[in-house]
C-alpha positions, 0 to 999 in steps of 0.5 A: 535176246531170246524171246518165247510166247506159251513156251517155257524153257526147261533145259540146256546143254552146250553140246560142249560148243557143237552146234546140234543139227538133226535129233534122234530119240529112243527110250530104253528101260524108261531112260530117254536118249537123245542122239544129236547131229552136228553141223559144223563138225563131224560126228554125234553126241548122244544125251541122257535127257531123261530129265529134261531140266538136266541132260547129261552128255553120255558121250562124243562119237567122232565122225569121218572127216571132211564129211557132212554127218548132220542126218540121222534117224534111231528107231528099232534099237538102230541108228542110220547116220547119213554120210555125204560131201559136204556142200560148197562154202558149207566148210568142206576142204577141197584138198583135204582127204575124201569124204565118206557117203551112204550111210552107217548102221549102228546097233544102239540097243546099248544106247551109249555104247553103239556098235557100228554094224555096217557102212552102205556106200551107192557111189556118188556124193552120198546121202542127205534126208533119209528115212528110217522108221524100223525094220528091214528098210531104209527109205535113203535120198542117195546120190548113186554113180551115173545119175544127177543129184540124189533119188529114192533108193530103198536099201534092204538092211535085213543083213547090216553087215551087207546091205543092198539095194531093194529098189529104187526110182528117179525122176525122169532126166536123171539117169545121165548113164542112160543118156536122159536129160531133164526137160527144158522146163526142169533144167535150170531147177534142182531136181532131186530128192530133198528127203526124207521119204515118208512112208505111209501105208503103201506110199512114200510121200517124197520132196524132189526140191524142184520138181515139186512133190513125188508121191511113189506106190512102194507097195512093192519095195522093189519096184516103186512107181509113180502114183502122183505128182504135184509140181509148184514152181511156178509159183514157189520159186525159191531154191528148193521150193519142195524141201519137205513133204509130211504127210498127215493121214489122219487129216488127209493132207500133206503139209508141203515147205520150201527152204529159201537159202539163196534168198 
């Protein structure tokens, strides 16, 4: 039984039996568009809710398959869907065909009609919570051939048909390539970035899972550095004690939480 305190339910869609997972949303000549990740298949669906007590499902855009599609961002007439492996036991076929990874770019100043602008791969197992507020950069939590798990990748999209790297960092231990390896006190903890990388004046605010919170001056896009770091296991313990970090200038904080999926 579904149960609410000072809150009133005003509308519904059953996503035609696709579980929704993360939301988007852009408004274009005064209609609200909702654009909708799912879980447990791949692809969006794209809702005009600008009637919210009767959102209408404008269309399904089937996704690549055997590949985790559940992130996205739309901002600046711009969808950014995320690409990765899809998680053990989380629905994946082994032996079925590869999965996709990075992220696409879409062109959704049509927002029923996106336009598939471009694809940028970083050769791992792909992207999870990315970042993307508008205008020429994306703040991804990518997966890149010779490191362990996912970093901070900046990926210059000024040109969506070839995007490129701008910059990128990683927490010490995780480029294998170069033969780090990750500290005693670090090696049993998943030590990425969770995402996404909130980017705040000239800070991105970041959510490393296990290393705890990673703040990096990206004042220059190119070069990002460390300005801060605050571990929290111990105490918090839990799977990924850091899987985000929100940062809330106009009151001088950062609301940090973790996600407990083994417990």
């Amino acid at each position: 039984m579904a149960f609410s305190k000072n809150v009133r339910l005003v509308g519904y869609h059953d996503l035609q039996d696709k579980p929704g997972f993360k939301l988007g949303m852009q408004v274009v000549k005064d209609r609200w568009y909702l654009y909708v990740a799912h879980l447990w298949e791949p692809g969006w669906s794209i809702l005009d809710v600008t009637n919210p007590a009767a959102p209408e499902l404008a269309r399904f855009i089937e996704g690549p398959p055997n590949t985790w599609t559940i992130q996205l961002q739309a901002a600046d007439g711009k969808l950014i869907t995320g690409l990765e492996r899809i998680a053990p036991n989380w629905g994946g076929d082994p032996n079925g065909p590869p999965h996709q990874e990075g992220f696409y770019i879409w062109d959704v100043s049509d927002p029923v009609e996106p336009k598939k602008l471009g694809h940028w791969q970083g050769g791992g197992d792909g992207c999870h919570r990315n970042y993307y507020d508008g205008g020429r950069y994306v703040h991804a939590s990518a997966h890149l051939k010779g490191f362990a798990k996912r970093q901070y990748v900046c990926v210059d999209i000024a040109d969506p048909e070839h995007p490129t790297i701008a910059g990128q960092w990683w927490f010490p231990g995780q480029n294998t390539a170069a033969g780090e390896h990750f500290s005693e006190a670090d090696a049993h903890k998943h030590v990425q970035l969770h995402g996404g990388a909130y980017i705040e004046g000239q800070y991105a605010y970041c959510s490393w899972e296990g290393a705890g919170m990673v703040i990096l001056d990206v004042s220059d896009f190119t070069a990002p550095k460390l300005a801060g770091h605050l571990a929290i296991d111990p105490p918090f313990c839990n799977m990924i004690p850091t899987h985000t970090v929100l940062p809330l200038p106009e009151r001088k904080l950062a609301i940090i939480n973790g996600e407990s999926i083994r417990a």
